[in-house]
Residue, then its C-alpha position, 0 to 999 in steps of 0.5 A: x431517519x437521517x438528517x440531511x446533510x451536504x453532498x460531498x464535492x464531486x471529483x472528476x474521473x482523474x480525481x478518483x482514479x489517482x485516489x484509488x491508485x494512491x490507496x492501492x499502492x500505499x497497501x502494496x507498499x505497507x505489505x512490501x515493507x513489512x516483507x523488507x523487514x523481515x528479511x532484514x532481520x535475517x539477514x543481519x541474524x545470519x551474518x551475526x552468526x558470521x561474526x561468531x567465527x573468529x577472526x585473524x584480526x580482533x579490530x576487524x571483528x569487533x567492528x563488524x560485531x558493532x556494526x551488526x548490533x546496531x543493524x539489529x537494533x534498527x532492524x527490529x525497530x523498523x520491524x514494529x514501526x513496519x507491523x503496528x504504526x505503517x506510515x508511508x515516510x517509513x519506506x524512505x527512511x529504512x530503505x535509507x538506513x539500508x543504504x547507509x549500514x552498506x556505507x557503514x560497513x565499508x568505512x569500517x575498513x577505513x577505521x581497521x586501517x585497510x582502506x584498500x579494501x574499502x574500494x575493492x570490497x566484493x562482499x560488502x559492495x554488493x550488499x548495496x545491489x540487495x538494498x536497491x533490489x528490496x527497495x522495489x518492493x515497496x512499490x513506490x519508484x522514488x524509493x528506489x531512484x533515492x536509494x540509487x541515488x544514495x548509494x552513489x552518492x555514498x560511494x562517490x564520497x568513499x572513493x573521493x576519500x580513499x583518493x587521498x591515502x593513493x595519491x595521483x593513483x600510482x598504486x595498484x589498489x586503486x583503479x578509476x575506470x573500476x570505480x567509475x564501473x562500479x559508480x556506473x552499475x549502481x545507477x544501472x541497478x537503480x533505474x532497472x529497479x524504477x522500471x521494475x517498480x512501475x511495471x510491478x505498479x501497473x500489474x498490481x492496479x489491472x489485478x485488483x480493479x474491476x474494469x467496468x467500473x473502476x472500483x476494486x475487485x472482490x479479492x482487494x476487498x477480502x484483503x483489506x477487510x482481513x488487513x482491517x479486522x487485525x487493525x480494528x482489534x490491535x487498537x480496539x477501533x470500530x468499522x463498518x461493512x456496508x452492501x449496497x445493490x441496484x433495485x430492479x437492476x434486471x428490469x432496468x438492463x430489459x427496458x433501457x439496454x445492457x449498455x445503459x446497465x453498465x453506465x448505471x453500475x459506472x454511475x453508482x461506483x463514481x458516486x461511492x468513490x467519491x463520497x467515501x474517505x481515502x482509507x475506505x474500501x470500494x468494491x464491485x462485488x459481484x453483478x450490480x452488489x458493491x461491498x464498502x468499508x468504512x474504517x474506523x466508523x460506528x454503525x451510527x455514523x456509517x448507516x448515516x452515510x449509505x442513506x446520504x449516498x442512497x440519496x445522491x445515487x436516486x438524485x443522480x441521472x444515468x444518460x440512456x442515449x442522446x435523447x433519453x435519461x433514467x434514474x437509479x435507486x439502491x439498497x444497502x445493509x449496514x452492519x459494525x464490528x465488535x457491535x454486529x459480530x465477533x469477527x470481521x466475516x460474521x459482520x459482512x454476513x450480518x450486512x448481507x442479511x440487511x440488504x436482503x431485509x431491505x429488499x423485502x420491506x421495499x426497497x429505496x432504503x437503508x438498513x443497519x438495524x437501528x430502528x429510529x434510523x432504518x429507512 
């Protein structure tokens, strides 16, 4: 039996909604960046491959050729910190560090003596465009207002500096209404890329959350238990896979109405929202079934915890109207990796087939197959 415990703080509707939209879109921008990062490392494969043709000017190529290493370094860093230790601060840095490589490789003009180029560079000028535009799919706007930011700022501080070999601007070279253009298409592109990134952001919450309930869907669930499953085995961490589903929901939908079932299943995800951690997953599974995962958790510890929010679903009241009130009661199968399965979908089956024996035996209770704990 579980011991008792303290409910966790309940959360309003804002609170859990917010909570959920951050979870959300620090995995878009998780998946985002590992996609920027490869990118990255062609991009700068490919224009290494560029600086193996040989050029008219040796200086010239020899600090393009540095240049290029250096972005390969950082690229292939910025790779394994993308693959094996995400962390949200990352998005700011790398994309940073695109900007900033950009800079780089104009400055480099300055050093070969061809400040000239320096402000009328096409090619490298607009490989500031490209690092706004991956910017976006990070799914986070403030990464994209920084790098436009940046990149002004970077560029203002490359024309101030190129001002000085043009004097009051007699040469030809030098023309303030087009670098005031171009000052002026680099904020156009970052405040496109904002407006992008937060319609991008709106489009991916509606796809991934059950509108009912507010919970996620079944394919962010099946997402996140594969996202998962590679953490668990990377680093050899547990998880839990936990279903939870209403007992006797039919009769409760025959005798209170199909707009009480609704407030019902609202009921039990808000209470399952707000009893789980950031880094768990919430899921409508299908009809009155929701799917959770609990990550980095034992079997122990995560049956411990469905029991607890089996007891505040049953302590919990569902308004039937005005006058009337009614009360739930669930069911749930808990199961663990490596413990319950070699793989992540052996343990969801596992947790299936603990719900279903906890239907069997009664009902109201919680099974993960440690016998002094089963309900």
């Amino acid at each position: 039996m579980a011991t008792d415990a303290p409910p966790p703080p309940r959360m309003s509707a804002d609170e859990l909604a917010s909570r959920q939209r951050d979870r959300v879109l620090v995995d878009a921008g998780a998946e985002g960046e590992r996609l920027v990062a490869r990118i990255r490392i062609l991009l700068v494969c490919l224009l290494l491959l560029v600086q193996a043709v040989p050029s008219p000017d040796p200086l010239d190529n020899l600090v393009g050729f540095s240049l290029n290493v250096l972005a390969l370094a950082l690229a292939f860093g910025i790779y394994f910190l993308a693959a094996y230790r995400y962390r949200p601060w990352l998005a700011f840095v790398s994309s940073a560090i695109d900007v900033s490589l950009v800079t780089l490789g104009l400055v480099g003009f300055f050093v070969v003596g061809k400040p000239e180029t320096a402000v009328n560079s096409k090619v490298v000028f607009e490989l500031y465009f490209l690092a706004i535009g991956c910017a976006s799919l990070r799914y986070d706007w403030r990464i994209c207002a920084m790098s436009g930011a940046l990149a002004v700022t970077e560029y203002s501080g490359i024309v101030a500096y190129a001002w000085r070999f043009y004097g009051a601007g007699a040469q030809p070279a030098f023309g303030w209404n087009v670098q005031v253009g171009r000052v002026i298409v680099l904020i156009a592109a970052a405040l496109i890329s904002v407006a992008a990134v937060l319609r991008a952001q709106r489009l991916r919450l509606l796809s991934i959350t059950d509108r009912l309930t507010g919970a996620t869907n079944r394919g962010f669930f099946d997402q996140r238990l594969a996202e998962e499953e590679s953490r668990a085995r990377r680093y050899g961490h547990a998880f839990a896979i936990a279903i939870v589903d209403v007992d006797h929901f039919k009769r409760f939908n025959d005798t209170y109405g199909h707009v009480a079932g609704d407030g019902a299943l609202q009921t039990l995800a808000e209470t399952l929202k707000s009893s789980m951690r950031k880094s768990d997953v919430v899921a409508r599974y299908g009809g009155e079934e929701f799917a959770l995962i609990l990550a980095e958790t034992g079997l122990e510890e995560a049956a411990h915890k469905i029991e607890l929010i089996r007891r505040l679903v049953t302590a919990a009241e569902v308004q039937v109207d005005s006058r009337r009130v009614a009360k739930l009661d669930i069911s749930g199968g808990v199961a663990a990796f490596p413990r319950d399965g070699a793989d992540a979908r052996s343990v969801l089956a596992v947790a299936d087939a603990r719900l279903y024996e906890a239907k069997h035996a009664g009902r109201g209770r919680v099974i993960s197959g440690l016998k002094h704990f089963s309900t």
